[in-house]
TIROFI-674963 format. One line per 10 residues: number of its first residue (from 1); their letters; for each residue z, x, y of C-alpha. Coordinates in pm, whole numbers, plus 50000, padded with zeros to 5 digits. Example, Ala and Ser with C-alpha at 12.3 -4.5 7.8 and 13.67 -1.06 7.14 Angstrom:
# residues 2
1> AS> 50780/51230/49550 | 50714/51367/49894;
This chain:
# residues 342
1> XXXXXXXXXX> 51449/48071/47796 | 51227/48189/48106 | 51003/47947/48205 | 50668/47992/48493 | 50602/47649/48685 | 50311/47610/48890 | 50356/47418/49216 | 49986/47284/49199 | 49793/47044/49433 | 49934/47157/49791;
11> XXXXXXXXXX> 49737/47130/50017 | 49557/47404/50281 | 49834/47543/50502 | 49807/47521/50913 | 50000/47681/51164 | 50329/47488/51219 | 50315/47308/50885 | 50676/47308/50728 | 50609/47458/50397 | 50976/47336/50289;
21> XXXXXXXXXX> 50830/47011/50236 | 50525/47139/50112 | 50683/47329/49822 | 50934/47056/49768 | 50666/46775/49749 | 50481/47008/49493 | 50779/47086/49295 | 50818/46683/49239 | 50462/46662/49129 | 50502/46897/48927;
31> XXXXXXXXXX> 50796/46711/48761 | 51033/47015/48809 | 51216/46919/49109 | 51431/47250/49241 | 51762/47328/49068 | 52058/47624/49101 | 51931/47937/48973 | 51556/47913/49062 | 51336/48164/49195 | 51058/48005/49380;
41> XXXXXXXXXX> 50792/48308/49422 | 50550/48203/49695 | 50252/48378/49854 | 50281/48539/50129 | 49927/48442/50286 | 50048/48056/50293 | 50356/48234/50469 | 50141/48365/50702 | 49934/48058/50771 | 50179/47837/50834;
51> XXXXXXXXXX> 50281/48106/51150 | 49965/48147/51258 | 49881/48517/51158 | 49542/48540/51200 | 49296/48815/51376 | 48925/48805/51428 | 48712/48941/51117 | 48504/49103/51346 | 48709/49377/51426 | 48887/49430/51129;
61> XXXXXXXXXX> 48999/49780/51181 | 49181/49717/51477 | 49401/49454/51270 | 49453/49705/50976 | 49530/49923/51342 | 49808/49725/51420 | 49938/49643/51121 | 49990/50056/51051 | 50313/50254/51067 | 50130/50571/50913;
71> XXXXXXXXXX> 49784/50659/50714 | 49853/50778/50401 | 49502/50823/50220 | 49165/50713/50361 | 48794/50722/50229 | 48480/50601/50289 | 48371/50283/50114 | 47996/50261/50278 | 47969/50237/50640 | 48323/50174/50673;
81> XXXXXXXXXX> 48703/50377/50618 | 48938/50179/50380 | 49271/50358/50446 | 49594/50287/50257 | 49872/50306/50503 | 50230/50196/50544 | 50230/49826/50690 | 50391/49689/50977 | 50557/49462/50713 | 50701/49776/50517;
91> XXXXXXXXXX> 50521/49864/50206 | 50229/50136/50134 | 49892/49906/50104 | 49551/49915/50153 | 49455/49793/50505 | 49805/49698/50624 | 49766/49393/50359 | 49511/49255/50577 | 49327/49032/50421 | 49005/48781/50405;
101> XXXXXXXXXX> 49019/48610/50053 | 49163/48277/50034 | 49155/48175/50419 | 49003/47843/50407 | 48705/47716/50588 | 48794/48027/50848 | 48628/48330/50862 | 48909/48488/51049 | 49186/48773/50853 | 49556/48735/50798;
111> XXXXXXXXXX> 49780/48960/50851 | 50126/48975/50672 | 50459/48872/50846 | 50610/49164/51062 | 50926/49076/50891 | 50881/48940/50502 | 51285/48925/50393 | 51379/48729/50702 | 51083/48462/50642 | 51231/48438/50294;
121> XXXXXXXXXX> 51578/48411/50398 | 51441/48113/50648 | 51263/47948/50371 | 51556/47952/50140 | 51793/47839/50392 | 51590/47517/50472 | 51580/47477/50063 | 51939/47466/50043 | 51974/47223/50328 | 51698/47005/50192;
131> XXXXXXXXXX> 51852/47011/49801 | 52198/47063/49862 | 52180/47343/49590 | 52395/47638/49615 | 52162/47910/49435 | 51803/47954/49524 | 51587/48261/49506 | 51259/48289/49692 | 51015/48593/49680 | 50717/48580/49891;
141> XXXXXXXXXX> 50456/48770/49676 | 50153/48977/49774 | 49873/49194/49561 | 49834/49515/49555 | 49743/49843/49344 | 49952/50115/49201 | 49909/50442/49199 | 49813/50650/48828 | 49685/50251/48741 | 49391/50091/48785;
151> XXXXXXXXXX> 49384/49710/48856 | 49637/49469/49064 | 49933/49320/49066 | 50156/49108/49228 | 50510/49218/49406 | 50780/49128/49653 | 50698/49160/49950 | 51002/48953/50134 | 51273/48830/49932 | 51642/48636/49990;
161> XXXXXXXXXX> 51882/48531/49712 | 51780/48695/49461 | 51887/49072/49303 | 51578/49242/49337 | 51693/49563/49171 | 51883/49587/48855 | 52079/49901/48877 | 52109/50016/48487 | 52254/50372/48590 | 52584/50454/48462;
171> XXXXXXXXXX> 52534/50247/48129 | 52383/50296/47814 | 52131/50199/47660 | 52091/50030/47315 | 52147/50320/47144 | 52415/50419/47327 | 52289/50669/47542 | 52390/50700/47909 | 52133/50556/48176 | 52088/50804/48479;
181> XXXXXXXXXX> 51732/50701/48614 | 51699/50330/48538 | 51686/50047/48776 | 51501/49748/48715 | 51220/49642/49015 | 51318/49234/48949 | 51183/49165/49242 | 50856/49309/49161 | 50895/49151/48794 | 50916/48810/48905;
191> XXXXXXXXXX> 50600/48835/49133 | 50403/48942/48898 | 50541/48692/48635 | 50458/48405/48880 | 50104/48523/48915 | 50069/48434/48566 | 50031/48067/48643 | 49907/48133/49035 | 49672/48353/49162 | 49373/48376/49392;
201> XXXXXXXXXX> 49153/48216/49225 | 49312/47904/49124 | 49458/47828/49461 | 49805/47795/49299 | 50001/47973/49579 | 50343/47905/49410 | 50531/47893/49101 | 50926/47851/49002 | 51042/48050/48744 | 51348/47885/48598;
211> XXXXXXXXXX> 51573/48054/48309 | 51675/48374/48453 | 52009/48512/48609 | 51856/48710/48901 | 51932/48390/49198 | 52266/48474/49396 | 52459/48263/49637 | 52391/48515/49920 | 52071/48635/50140 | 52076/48982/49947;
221> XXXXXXXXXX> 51973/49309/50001 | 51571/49174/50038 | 51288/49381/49920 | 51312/49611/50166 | 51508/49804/49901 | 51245/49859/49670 | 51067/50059/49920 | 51096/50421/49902 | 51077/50605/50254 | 51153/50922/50365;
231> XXXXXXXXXX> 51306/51198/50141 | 51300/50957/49867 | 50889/50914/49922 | 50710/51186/49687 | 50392/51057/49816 | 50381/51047/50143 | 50011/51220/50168 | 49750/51199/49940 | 49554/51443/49771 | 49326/51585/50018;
241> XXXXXXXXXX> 49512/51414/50316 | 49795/51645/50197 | 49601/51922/50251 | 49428/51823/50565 | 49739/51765/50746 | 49897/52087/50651 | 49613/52243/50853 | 49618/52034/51146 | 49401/51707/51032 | 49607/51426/51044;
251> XXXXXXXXXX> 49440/51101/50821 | 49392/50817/51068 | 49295/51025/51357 | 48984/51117/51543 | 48974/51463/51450 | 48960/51345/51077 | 48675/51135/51150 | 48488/51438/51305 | 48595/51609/51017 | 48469/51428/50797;
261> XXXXXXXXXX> 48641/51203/50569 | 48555/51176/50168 | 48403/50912/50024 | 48525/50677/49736 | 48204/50760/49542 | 48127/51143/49429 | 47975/51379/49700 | 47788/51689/49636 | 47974/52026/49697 | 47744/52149/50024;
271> XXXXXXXXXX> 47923/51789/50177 | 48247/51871/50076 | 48220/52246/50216 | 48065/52113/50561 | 48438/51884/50553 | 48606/52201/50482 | 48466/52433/50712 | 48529/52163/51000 | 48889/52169/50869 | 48916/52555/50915;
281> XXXXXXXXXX> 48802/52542/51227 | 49044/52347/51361 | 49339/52650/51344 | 49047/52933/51382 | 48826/52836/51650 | 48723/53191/51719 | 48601/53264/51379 | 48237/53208/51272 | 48089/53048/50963 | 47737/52972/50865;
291> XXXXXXXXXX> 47675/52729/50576 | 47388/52723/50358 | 47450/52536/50060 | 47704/52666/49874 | 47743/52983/50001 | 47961/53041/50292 | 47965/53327/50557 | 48251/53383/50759 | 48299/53659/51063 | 48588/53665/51297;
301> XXXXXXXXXX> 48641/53934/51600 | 48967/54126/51439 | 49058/54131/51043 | 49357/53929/51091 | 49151/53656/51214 | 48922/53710/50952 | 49176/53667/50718 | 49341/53364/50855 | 48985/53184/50855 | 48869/53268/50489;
311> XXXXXXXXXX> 49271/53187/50398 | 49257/52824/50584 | 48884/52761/50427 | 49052/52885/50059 | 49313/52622/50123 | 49063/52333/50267 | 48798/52403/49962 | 49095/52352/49733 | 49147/52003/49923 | 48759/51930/49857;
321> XXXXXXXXXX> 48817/51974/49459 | 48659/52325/49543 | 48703/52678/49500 | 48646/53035/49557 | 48631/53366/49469 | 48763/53628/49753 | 48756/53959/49767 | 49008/54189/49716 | 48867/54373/49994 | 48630/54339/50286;
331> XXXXXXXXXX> 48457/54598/50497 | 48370/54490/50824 | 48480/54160/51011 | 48261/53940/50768 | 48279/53830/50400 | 48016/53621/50209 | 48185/53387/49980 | 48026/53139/49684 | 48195/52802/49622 | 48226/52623/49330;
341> XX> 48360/52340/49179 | 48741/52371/49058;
């Protein structure tokens, strides 16, 4: 039987606190001292306060800045971008995981450890020492969404001694057909099974869960496995950044903020078009176009360059959620196009 333990009653994490003791007090509270084959999930922000990871609120973006490997998506929320990027720490999150919820009597943001397995490896070693146990897992959790699904959950973001992926491939399944795609995320299953009895709101930063076979006698392979990078990484772009990048507007940089960059709520189409003539211009600066509403007029000096404008503004309409009819043929060096939505 799986059971979920919440280490309640610790107190507010500093920098240099040992959270070994921490957890370990709260685990004896909690009457459920540690024993081989737990999985201690903990959350990463008390990680993070007990080394000090903190950056002024007051210039957030330059933390998410820091925090970034790449920009993968980014939209207006208001007055400000919220991008979801690829963090410092390893997975795909909005703002780098950078965060201002649960910080204490600080107004200050943490940012996530640069290097999540090994602070779970050091935690688990200092377990072991402190218990004598052989067999401890310990996942340091974090929130965040999913794309195709609306609301959060919790996953591994660092873990040591524990299998974080259950490889089913090669087997078969109850019925006796063969497995070729399957692998359990455990790691990610036993975050979000702790946050069942933690969360944000309840201050309960940790939780054991006690009953399973996932804890090994080794660091493991951490859950830096569970992230998929390079060819494996279907999504490396979203939808309009996707399209703004193939023609030469890369998300996170200044010329997509000149550009223009969507917002979360819905814009009208003569915004979008303005976006998506700025795009075009970018690989057809000697073209001309003239906006007025929803009609768009484009001239260029030779037909080819007519022709790679109007096909660079087809492509960055259909970015926009836009589209448009073109000619099958054009007289002159100028064509008057009508936009729609797609």
């Amino acid at each position: 039987m799986v059971s979920l333990i919440p280490l309640t009653g610790m107190p507010e994490v500093a920098a240099g606190d040992s959270l070994v003791q921490l957890l370990l007090d709260a685990a004896a509270s909690a009457d459920a001292p540690l024993t081989d084959g737990d999985v201690l999930v903990v959350s990463s922000k008390i990680v993070s306060k007990s080394l000090g990871l903190w950056a002024d609120s007051a210039d957030r973006s330059a933390a998410v800045a820091s925090q970034t490997v790449r920009v993968v998506a980014e939209r207006l929320t208001g007055d400000r971008i919220t991008r979801i990027v690829q963090s410092m720490a390893g997975p795909t999150m909005a703002a780098a995981g950078v965060d201002a919820s649960n910080t204490g009597c600080r107004d200050d943001v943490l940012l996530l450890p640069a290097d999540p397995d090994a602070e779970a490896e050091h935690l688990r070693v200092a377990l072991l020492e402190a218990t004598g146990l052989r067999r401890v897992g310990v996942v340091l959790s974090d929130t965040a969404g999913r794309p195709w699904r609306f609301g959060q959950t919790d996953f591994a973001l660092g873990a040591a001694g524990v299998a974080v992926v259950d490889d089913l491939r090669g087997g078969v399944d109850a019925d006796g057909k063969a497995l070729t795609v399957t692998s359990r995320a455990v790691g990610d299953e036993l975050a979000a099974a702790a946050d069942l009895v933690k969360g944000k709101a309840e201050a309960i930063p940790a939780a054991l869960v006690r009953g399973t076979a996932c804890a090994i006698d080794h660091r493991g392979a951490g859950a830096r496995a569970l992230i998929r990078v390079g060819p494996e990484d279907w999504f490396d772009h979203g939808r309009a950044e996707s399209i703004r990048a193939a023609l030469g507007t890369a998300p996170g940089s200044q010329d997509a903020i000149d550009d223009g960059i969507a917002a979360v709520i819905p814009e009208d189409v003569a915004t979008r078009v303005r976006r998506a003539v700025a795009v075009t211009l970018r690989g057809a600066p000697e073209a001309g176009v003239d906006v007025g509403g929803t009609v768009v007029s484009v001239s260029a000096p030779t037909a080819y360059q007519l022709g790679v404008a109007v096909s660079r503004l087809h492509v960055a309409l259909w970015g926009e959620g836009l589209a448009v009819d073109v000619p099958a043929e054009v007289s002159g060096l100028d064509v008057r196009l009508e936009v729609h939505d797609r």
